[in-house]
DRENTIRO-997877 format. One record per atom (N, C-alpha, C): residue in three letters; x, y, z. Coordinates in steps of 0.001 Angstrom, whole numbers, plus 500000, padded with zeros to 6 digits. Last residue first. Layout:
// residues N
AlaXYZ...
END
This chain:
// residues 193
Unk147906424894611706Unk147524425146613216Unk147549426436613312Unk146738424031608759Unk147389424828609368Unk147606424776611422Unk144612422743607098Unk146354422029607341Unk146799422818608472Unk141666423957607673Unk142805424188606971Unk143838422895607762Unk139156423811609681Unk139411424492608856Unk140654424252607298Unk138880420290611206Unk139197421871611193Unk139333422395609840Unk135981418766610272Unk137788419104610085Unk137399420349611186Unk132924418983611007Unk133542417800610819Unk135405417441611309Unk130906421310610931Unk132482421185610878Unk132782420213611326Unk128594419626611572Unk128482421040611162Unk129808421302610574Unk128853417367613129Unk128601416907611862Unk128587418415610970Unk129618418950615514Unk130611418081614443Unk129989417948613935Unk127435419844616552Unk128743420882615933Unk129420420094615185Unk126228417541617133Unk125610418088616015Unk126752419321615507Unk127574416351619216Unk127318415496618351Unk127065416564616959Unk127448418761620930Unk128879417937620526Unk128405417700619219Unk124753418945621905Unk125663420129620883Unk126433419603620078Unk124492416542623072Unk123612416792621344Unk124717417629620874Unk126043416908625239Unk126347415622623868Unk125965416357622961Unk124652418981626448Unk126009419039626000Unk126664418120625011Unk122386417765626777Unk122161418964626034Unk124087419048625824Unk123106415709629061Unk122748415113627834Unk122692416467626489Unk123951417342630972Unk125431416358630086Unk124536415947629077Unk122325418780631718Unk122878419675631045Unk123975418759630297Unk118646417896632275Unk120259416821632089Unk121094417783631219Unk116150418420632082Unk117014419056633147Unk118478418486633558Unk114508418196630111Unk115312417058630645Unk116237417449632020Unk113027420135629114Unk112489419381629265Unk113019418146630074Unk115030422806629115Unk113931422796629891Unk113343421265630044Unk117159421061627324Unk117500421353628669Unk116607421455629517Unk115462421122624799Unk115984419728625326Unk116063419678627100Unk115051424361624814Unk113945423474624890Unk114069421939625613Unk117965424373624141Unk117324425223625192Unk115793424506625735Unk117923423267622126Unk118866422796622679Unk117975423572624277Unk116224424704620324Unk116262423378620309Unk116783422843621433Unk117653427121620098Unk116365426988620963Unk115829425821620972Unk119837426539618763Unk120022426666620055Unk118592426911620786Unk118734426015616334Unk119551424558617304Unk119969425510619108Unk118221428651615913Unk116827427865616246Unk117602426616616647Unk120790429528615636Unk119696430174616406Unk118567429384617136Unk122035428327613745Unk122510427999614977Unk121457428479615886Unk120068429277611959Unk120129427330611941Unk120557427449613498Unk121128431369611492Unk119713431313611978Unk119821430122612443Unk123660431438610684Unk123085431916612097Unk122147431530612515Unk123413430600607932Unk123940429597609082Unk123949430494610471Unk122648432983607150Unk122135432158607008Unk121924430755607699Unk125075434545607400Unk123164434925608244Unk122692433745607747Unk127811433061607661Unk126724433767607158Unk125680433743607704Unk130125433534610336Unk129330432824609605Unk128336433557608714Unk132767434590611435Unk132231435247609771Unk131533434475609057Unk133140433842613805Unk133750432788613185Unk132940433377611272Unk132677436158615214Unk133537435443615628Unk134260434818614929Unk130296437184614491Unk131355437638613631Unk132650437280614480Unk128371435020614204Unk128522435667613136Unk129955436678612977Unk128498433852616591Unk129394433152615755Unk129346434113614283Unk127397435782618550Unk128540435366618382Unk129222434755617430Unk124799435584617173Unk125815436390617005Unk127274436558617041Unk123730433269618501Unk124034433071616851Unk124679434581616418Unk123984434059621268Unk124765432916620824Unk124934433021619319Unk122064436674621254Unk123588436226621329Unk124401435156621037Unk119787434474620691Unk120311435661620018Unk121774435993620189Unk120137433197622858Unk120322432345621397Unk120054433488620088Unk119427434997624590Unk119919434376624939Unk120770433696623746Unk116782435515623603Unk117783436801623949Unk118987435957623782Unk115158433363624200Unk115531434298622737Unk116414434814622917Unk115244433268626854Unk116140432227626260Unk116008432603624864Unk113961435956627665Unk115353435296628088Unk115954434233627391Unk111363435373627031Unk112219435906626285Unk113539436173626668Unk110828433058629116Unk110922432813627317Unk111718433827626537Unk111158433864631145Unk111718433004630868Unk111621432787629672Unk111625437688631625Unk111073436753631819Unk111488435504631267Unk113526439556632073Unk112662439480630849Unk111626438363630792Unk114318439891634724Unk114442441200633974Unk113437440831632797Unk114826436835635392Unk114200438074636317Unk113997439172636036Unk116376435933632899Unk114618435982633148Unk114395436674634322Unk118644436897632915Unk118071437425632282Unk116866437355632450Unk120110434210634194Unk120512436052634472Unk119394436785633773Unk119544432852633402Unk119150432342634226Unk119502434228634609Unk120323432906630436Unk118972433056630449Unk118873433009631924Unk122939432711631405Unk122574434038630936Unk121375433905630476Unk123789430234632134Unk123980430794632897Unk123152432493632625Unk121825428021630036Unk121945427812631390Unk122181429624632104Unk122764428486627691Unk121580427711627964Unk121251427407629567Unk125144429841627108Unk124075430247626647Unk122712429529627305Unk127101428678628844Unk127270430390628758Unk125413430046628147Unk127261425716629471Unk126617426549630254Unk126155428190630136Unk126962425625626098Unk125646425134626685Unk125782425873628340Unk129334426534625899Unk128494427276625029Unk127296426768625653Unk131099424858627048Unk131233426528627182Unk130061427144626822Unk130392422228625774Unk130177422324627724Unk130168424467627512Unk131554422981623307Unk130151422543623631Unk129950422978624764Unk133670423342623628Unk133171424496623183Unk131898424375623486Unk134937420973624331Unk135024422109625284Unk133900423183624948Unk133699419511621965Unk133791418901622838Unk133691420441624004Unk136103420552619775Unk134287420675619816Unk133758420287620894Unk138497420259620848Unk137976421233620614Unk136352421316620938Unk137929417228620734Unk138261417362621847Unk137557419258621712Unk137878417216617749Unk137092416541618403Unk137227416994619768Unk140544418816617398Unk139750419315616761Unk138292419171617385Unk142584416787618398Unk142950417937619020Unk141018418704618763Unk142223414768615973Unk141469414324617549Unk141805415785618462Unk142916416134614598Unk141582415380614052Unk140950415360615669Unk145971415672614875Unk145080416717614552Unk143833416911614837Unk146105412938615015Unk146127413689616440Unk145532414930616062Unk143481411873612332Unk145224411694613259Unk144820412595614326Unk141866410607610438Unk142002410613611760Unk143154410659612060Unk141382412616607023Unk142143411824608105Unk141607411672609556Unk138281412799605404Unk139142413099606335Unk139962412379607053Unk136192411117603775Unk137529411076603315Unk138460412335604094Unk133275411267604494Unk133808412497603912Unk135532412421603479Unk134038408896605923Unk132628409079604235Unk133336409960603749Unk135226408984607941Unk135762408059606783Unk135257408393605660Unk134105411070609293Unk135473411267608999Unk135897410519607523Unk131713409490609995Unk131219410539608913Unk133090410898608306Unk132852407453611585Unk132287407160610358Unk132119408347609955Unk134058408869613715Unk135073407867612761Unk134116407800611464Unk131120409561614281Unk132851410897614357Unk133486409927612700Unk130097407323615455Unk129992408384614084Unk131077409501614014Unk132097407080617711Unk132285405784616293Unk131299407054615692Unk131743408554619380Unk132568408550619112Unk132751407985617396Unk128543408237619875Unk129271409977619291Unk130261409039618235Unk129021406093621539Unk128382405979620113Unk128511407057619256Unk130497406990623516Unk130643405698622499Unk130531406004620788Unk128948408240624829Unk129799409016624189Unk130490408118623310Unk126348406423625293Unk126323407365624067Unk127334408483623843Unk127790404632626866Unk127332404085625689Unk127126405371624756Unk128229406584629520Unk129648405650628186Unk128930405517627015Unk126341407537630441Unk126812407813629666Unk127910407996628360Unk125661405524632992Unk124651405911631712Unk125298406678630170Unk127885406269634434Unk128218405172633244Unk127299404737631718Unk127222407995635702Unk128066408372634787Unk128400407428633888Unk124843408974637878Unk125518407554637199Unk125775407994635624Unk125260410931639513Unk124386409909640406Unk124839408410639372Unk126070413137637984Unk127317412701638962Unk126180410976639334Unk123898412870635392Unk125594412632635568Unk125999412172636455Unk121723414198637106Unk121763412825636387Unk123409412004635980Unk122850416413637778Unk122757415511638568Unk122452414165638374Unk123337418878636713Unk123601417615636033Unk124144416689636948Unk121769420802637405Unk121231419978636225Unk122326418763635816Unk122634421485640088Unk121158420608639569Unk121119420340638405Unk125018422503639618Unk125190420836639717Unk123709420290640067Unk123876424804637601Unk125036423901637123Unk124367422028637879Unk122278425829640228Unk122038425659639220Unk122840424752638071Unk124547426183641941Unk123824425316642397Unk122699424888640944Unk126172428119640332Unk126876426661640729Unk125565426530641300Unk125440430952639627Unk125145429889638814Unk125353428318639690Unk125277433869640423Unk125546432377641455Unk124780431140640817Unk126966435728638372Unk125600434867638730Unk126386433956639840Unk129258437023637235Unk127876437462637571Unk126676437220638335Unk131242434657637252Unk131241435794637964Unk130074436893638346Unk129736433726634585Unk130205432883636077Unk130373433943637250Unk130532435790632747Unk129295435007632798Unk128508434667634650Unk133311435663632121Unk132682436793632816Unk130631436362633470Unk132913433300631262Unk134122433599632647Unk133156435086633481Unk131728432943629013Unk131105432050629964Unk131801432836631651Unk133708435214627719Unk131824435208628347Unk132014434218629375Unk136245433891627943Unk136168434994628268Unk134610435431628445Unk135182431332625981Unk135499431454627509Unk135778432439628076Unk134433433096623785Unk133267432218624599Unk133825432056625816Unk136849434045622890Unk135800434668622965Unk134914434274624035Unk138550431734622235Unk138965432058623372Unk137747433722623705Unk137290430619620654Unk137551429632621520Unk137761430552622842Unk137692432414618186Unk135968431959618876Unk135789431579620420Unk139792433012617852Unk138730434415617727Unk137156434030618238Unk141941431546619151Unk141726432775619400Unk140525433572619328Unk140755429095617472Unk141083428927618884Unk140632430446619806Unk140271429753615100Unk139308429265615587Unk139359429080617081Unk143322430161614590Unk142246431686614206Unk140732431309614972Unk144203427454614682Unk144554428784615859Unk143456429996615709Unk143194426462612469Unk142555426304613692Unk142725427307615286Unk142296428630609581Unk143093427941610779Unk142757427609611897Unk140364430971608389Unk140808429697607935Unk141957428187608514Unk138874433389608087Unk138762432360609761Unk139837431017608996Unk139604434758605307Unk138395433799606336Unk139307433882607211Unk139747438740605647Unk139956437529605625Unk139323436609606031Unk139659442283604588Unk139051440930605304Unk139959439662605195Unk139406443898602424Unk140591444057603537Unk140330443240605047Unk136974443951600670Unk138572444253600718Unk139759444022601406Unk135848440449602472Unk135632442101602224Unk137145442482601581Unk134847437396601920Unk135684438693602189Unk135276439869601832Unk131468436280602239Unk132479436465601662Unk133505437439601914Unk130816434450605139Unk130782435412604426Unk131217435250603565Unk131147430516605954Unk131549431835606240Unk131394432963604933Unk131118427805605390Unk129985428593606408Unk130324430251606220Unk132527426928604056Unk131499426587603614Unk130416427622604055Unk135707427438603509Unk134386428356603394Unk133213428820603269Unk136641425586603786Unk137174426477604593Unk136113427784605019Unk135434423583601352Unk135692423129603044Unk135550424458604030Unk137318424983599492Unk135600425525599566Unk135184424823601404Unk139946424286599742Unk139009425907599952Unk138081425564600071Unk139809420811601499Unk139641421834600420Unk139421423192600861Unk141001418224602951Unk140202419405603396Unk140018420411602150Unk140697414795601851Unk141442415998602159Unk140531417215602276
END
Protein backbone atom coordinates (compact mmCIF):
# COMPACT_ATOMS: atom_id res chain seq x y z
CA UNK A 1 0.00 0.00 0.00
CA UNK A 2 0.98 3.63 -0.74
CA UNK A 3 1.83 5.52 2.54
CA UNK A 4 2.39 9.48 3.66
CA UNK A 5 5.83 9.21 3.58
CA UNK A 6 5.39 7.46 -0.24
CA UNK A 7 3.64 10.94 -0.98
CA UNK A 8 6.49 12.72 0.21
CA UNK A 9 9.38 11.17 -0.66
CA UNK A 10 10.49 13.70 -3.20
CA UNK A 11 8.86 16.78 -2.27
CA UNK A 12 9.74 20.02 0.05
CA UNK A 13 8.36 20.49 3.14
CA UNK A 14 5.05 22.61 3.39
CA UNK A 15 5.00 25.97 3.96
CA UNK A 16 2.20 27.68 6.16
CA UNK A 17 -0.14 27.87 3.60
CA UNK A 18 1.27 25.19 1.13
CA UNK A 19 0.43 21.85 0.31
CA UNK A 20 2.00 18.39 -1.23
CA UNK A 21 1.26 17.55 -4.79
CA UNK A 22 -0.47 14.51 -3.25
CA UNK A 23 -3.03 13.17 -6.09
CA UNK A 24 -2.80 12.10 -9.29
CA UNK A 25 -5.12 14.81 -10.73
CA UNK A 26 -2.72 17.49 -8.86
CA UNK A 27 0.10 15.50 -10.98
CA UNK A 28 -2.05 15.66 -14.06
CA UNK A 29 -2.86 19.50 -13.80
CA UNK A 30 0.27 20.97 -12.21
CA UNK A 31 2.94 18.89 -14.09
CA UNK A 32 1.11 16.99 -16.91
CA UNK A 33 -0.58 19.63 -18.12
CA UNK A 34 2.53 22.28 -17.62
CA UNK A 35 4.92 20.29 -19.94
CA UNK A 36 2.37 19.93 -22.67
CA UNK A 37 1.51 23.51 -22.70
CA UNK A 38 5.81 23.95 -23.24
CA UNK A 39 6.41 21.17 -25.46
CA UNK A 40 3.05 23.01 -27.46
CA UNK A 41 4.37 26.25 -27.22
CA UNK A 42 7.78 24.66 -27.91
CA UNK A 43 6.54 23.10 -31.39
CA UNK A 44 5.20 26.24 -32.59
CA UNK A 45 8.54 27.98 -32.29
CA UNK A 46 10.73 25.75 -34.15
CA UNK A 47 10.52 23.78 -37.27
CA UNK A 48 11.31 20.89 -35.18
CA UNK A 49 9.46 17.96 -37.43
CA UNK A 50 12.32 17.09 -39.65
CA UNK A 51 14.47 16.96 -36.69
CA UNK A 52 11.80 14.71 -34.62
CA UNK A 53 11.42 12.14 -37.68
CA UNK A 54 15.45 12.10 -38.04
CA UNK A 55 15.80 10.89 -34.88
CA UNK A 56 13.54 8.41 -34.85
CA UNK A 57 14.13 6.83 -37.80
CA UNK A 58 15.46 3.86 -36.26
CA UNK A 59 11.76 3.33 -35.06
CA UNK A 60 9.64 3.91 -38.17
CA UNK A 61 12.45 1.56 -40.41
CA UNK A 62 11.79 -1.37 -37.57
CA UNK A 63 9.53 -1.12 -34.78
CA UNK A 64 9.66 -4.54 -33.83
CA UNK A 65 13.36 -3.91 -32.61
CA UNK A 66 11.41 -2.50 -30.02
CA UNK A 67 8.84 -5.03 -28.64
CA UNK A 68 11.49 -6.89 -26.74
CA UNK A 69 12.59 -3.90 -24.68
CA UNK A 70 9.08 -2.43 -24.11
CA UNK A 71 8.54 -6.03 -22.96
CA UNK A 72 11.07 -6.05 -20.84
CA UNK A 73 10.17 -2.31 -19.21
CA UNK A 74 6.96 -3.91 -18.92
CA UNK A 75 7.67 -7.11 -16.69
CA UNK A 76 10.13 -4.83 -14.33
CA UNK A 77 7.19 -2.45 -13.82
CA UNK A 78 5.27 -5.82 -12.55
CA UNK A 79 8.34 -6.80 -10.65
CA UNK A 80 9.48 -3.67 -8.75
CA UNK A 81 5.23 -3.16 -8.22
CA UNK A 82 5.30 -6.71 -6.59
CA UNK A 83 8.69 -6.00 -4.28
CA UNK A 84 7.46 -2.75 -3.21
CA UNK A 85 3.89 -4.44 -2.46
CA UNK A 86 1.86 -2.00 -4.86
CA UNK A 87 -1.30 -3.10 -6.48
CA UNK A 88 -1.56 -3.64 -10.28
CA UNK A 89 -4.97 -2.48 -11.19
CA UNK A 90 -6.32 -0.01 -13.83
CA UNK A 91 -5.14 2.69 -11.56
CA UNK A 92 -1.57 1.47 -11.71
CA UNK A 93 -1.85 1.05 -15.33
CA UNK A 94 -3.60 4.78 -15.95
CA UNK A 95 -0.19 5.90 -13.86
CA UNK A 96 2.33 3.59 -16.27
CA UNK A 97 0.73 4.95 -19.36
CA UNK A 98 1.05 8.55 -17.49
CA UNK A 99 4.82 8.05 -17.23
CA UNK A 100 5.00 6.86 -20.56
CA UNK A 101 3.38 10.38 -22.23
CA UNK A 102 5.41 12.45 -19.96
CA UNK A 103 8.41 10.76 -21.09
CA UNK A 104 7.89 11.26 -25.13
CA UNK A 105 6.78 15.24 -23.72
CA UNK A 106 9.74 15.74 -21.80
CA UNK A 107 12.43 14.07 -24.13
CA UNK A 108 10.99 16.03 -27.25
CA UNK A 109 10.41 19.52 -25.02
CA UNK A 110 13.84 19.17 -23.35
CA UNK A 111 16.23 17.03 -25.38
CA UNK A 112 15.45 17.71 -28.67
CA UNK A 113 13.16 20.80 -29.37
CA UNK A 114 14.70 23.72 -27.03
CA UNK A 115 18.36 22.85 -27.14
CA UNK A 116 17.75 22.80 -30.94
CA UNK A 117 16.26 26.42 -30.36
CA UNK A 118 18.91 27.51 -28.25
CA UNK A 119 22.27 26.42 -29.75
CA UNK A 120 22.24 29.05 -32.52
CA UNK A 121 22.19 31.70 -29.64
CA UNK A 122 24.39 29.55 -27.10
CA UNK A 123 25.93 27.12 -28.72
CA UNK A 124 25.51 23.24 -28.39
CA UNK A 125 26.74 22.47 -25.05
CA UNK A 126 25.49 25.26 -23.34
CA UNK A 127 22.18 24.82 -24.85
CA UNK A 128 21.71 21.44 -23.52
CA UNK A 129 22.68 22.89 -19.78
CA UNK A 130 20.22 25.46 -20.26
CA UNK A 131 18.05 23.14 -21.42
CA UNK A 132 18.14 20.50 -18.27
CA UNK A 133 18.23 23.52 -16.33
CA UNK A 134 14.80 24.14 -17.14
CA UNK A 135 13.79 20.74 -17.10
CA UNK A 136 14.99 20.23 -13.28
CA UNK A 137 13.11 23.43 -12.63
CA UNK A 138 10.27 22.53 -13.85
CA UNK A 139 9.80 19.85 -11.58
CA UNK A 140 10.91 21.91 -8.67
CA UNK A 141 7.99 23.79 -8.47
CA UNK A 142 5.64 21.87 -10.57
CA UNK A 143 5.81 18.82 -8.64
CA UNK A 144 7.66 20.72 -5.03
CA UNK A 145 10.62 18.46 -5.64
CA UNK A 146 13.48 19.09 -3.37
CA UNK A 147 16.85 20.59 -4.63
CA UNK A 148 18.10 17.71 -4.04
CA UNK A 149 16.13 15.46 -6.32
CA UNK A 150 16.54 18.31 -8.95
CA UNK A 151 19.92 17.87 -9.33
CA UNK A 152 19.63 13.92 -9.96
CA UNK A 153 16.88 14.99 -12.53
CA UNK A 154 19.43 17.52 -13.86
CA UNK A 155 22.37 15.37 -14.45
CA UNK A 156 19.63 12.17 -15.76
CA UNK A 157 18.77 14.70 -18.02
CA UNK A 158 22.28 15.36 -19.26
CA UNK A 159 22.56 11.70 -19.29
CA UNK A 160 19.71 11.41 -21.41
CA UNK A 161 20.86 14.31 -23.60
CA UNK A 162 24.30 12.71 -24.01
CA UNK A 163 22.34 9.00 -24.88
CA UNK A 164 20.38 11.11 -27.68
CA UNK A 165 23.73 12.92 -29.02
CA UNK A 166 25.34 9.52 -29.19
CA UNK A 167 22.44 7.34 -30.63
CA UNK A 168 20.38 9.65 -32.52
CA UNK A 169 17.36 7.11 -31.52
CA UNK A 170 14.80 9.60 -29.68
CA UNK A 171 12.48 6.04 -29.05
CA UNK A 172 15.46 4.56 -27.38
CA UNK A 173 16.14 8.06 -25.00
CA UNK A 174 12.33 7.94 -24.51
CA UNK A 175 12.35 4.19 -23.00
CA UNK A 176 15.34 5.03 -20.64
CA UNK A 177 13.26 8.13 -19.36
CA UNK A 178 10.18 5.75 -19.03
CA UNK A 179 12.06 3.05 -17.53
CA UNK A 180 13.96 5.27 -14.97
CA UNK A 181 10.79 7.85 -14.03
CA UNK A 182 9.19 4.74 -12.87
CA UNK A 183 11.54 3.24 -10.78
CA UNK A 184 11.62 7.18 -9.37
CA UNK A 185 7.68 7.08 -8.61
CA UNK A 186 6.73 3.68 -9.04
CA UNK A 187 2.57 4.62 -7.60
CA UNK A 188 0.96 7.47 -8.03
CA UNK A 189 0.96 9.63 -5.25
CA UNK A 190 -2.17 8.83 -3.07
CA UNK A 191 -5.68 6.59 -3.42
CA UNK A 192 -7.03 9.65 -4.78
CA UNK A 193 -7.64 10.62 -8.46
Amino acid sequence: MITNTDEKRLQRSMSTNGGYVNSFFQILSRHGLVMGVFLLVLTCAANSVGDVTWRLTAFVNSPLNYATPVLGILLSFVFVLRIKGYRFDLRQSYWITYLFFISVIEELAFRLILPSLLAGFLGVLVAIIVSNIFFATIHFFTLRWKLTNCIFVFLGGLGLSRLLGNTDDLALVILVHWFFTFLNTPAPPSEKY
